[in-house]
N, C-alpha and C positions, 0 to 999 in steps of 0.2 A: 187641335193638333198643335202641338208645339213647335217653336223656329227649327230645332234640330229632326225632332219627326218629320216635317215638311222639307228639313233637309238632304236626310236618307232617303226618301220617298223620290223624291226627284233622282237620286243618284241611281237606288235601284230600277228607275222605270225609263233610265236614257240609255241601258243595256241591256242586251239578251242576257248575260250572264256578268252579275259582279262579285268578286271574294274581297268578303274584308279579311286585311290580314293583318298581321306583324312585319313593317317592311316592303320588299318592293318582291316578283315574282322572279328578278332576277338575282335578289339577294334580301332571300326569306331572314325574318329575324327569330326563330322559330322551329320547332321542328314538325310542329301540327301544320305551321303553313307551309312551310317548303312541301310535306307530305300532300297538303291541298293544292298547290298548284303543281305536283307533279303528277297531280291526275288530271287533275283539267289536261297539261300537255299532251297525258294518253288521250285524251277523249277527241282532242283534234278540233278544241273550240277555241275562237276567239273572247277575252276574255279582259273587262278592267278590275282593278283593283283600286282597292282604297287602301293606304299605310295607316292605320289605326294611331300609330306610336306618332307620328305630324300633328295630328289633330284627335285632344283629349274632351274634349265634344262627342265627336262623332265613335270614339273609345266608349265611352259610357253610354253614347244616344244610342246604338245601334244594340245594346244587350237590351234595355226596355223597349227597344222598336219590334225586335223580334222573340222577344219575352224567351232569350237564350244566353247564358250568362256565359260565354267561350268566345273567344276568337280564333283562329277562323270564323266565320259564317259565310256559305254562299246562297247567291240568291239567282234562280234562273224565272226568266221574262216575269219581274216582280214578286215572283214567290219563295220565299224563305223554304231551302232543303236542309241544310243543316249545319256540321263543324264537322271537322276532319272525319272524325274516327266513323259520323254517320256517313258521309262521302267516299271512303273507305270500303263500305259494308258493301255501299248501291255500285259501286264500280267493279269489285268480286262480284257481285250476283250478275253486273252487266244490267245493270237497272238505270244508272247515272249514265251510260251513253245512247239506252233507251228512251229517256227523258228526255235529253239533247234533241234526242232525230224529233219526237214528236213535237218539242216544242220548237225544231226547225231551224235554233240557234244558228248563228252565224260560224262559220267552219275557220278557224284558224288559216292562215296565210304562207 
């Protein structure tokens, strides 16, 4: 595993839920991610982010880590779900607040 795989690996596994994104959650640079963490906010989870566009490492390491070539990605208690438009799909079916409850994630504040 590489320094940056072992990088993201720790990053995704010291959270219930992390999106990497373009920018900050309070000011998306993006409009996949503004639209990703405006569901997270529906979902009523606590949530870190990583600003992809800070650190051009973790911009590149995290498409080969999750063999997904987009940003957005998020990832819930270590597991890669997907980029916006997947996260999109599961929040209309009501699948991505189903996942939440069972994986128990921590509830926004």
């Amino acid at each position: 595993m590489s320094d940056i795989d072992t990088r993201i690996s720790k990053i995704v596994g010291d959270a219930d839920v992390v999106l990497f994104m373009k920018g900050t959650p309070l000011f998306p640079q993006c409009g996949f991610s503004n639209k990703a963490t405006a569901i997270l906010d529906h979902c009523g989870v606590a949530y870190d982010s990583v600003d992809v566009l800070q650190d051009q490492e973790v911009r590149q390491g995290i498409k080969s880590f999750s063999d997904w070539p987009t940003i957005p990605q998020l990832y819930v208690k270590g597991e890669f779900v997907g980029g916006s438009d997947i996260m999109m799909e599961m929040y209309e079916a009501g699948e991505l607040q189903q996942l939440m409850d069972e994986k128990q994630v921590t509830k926004a504040e």
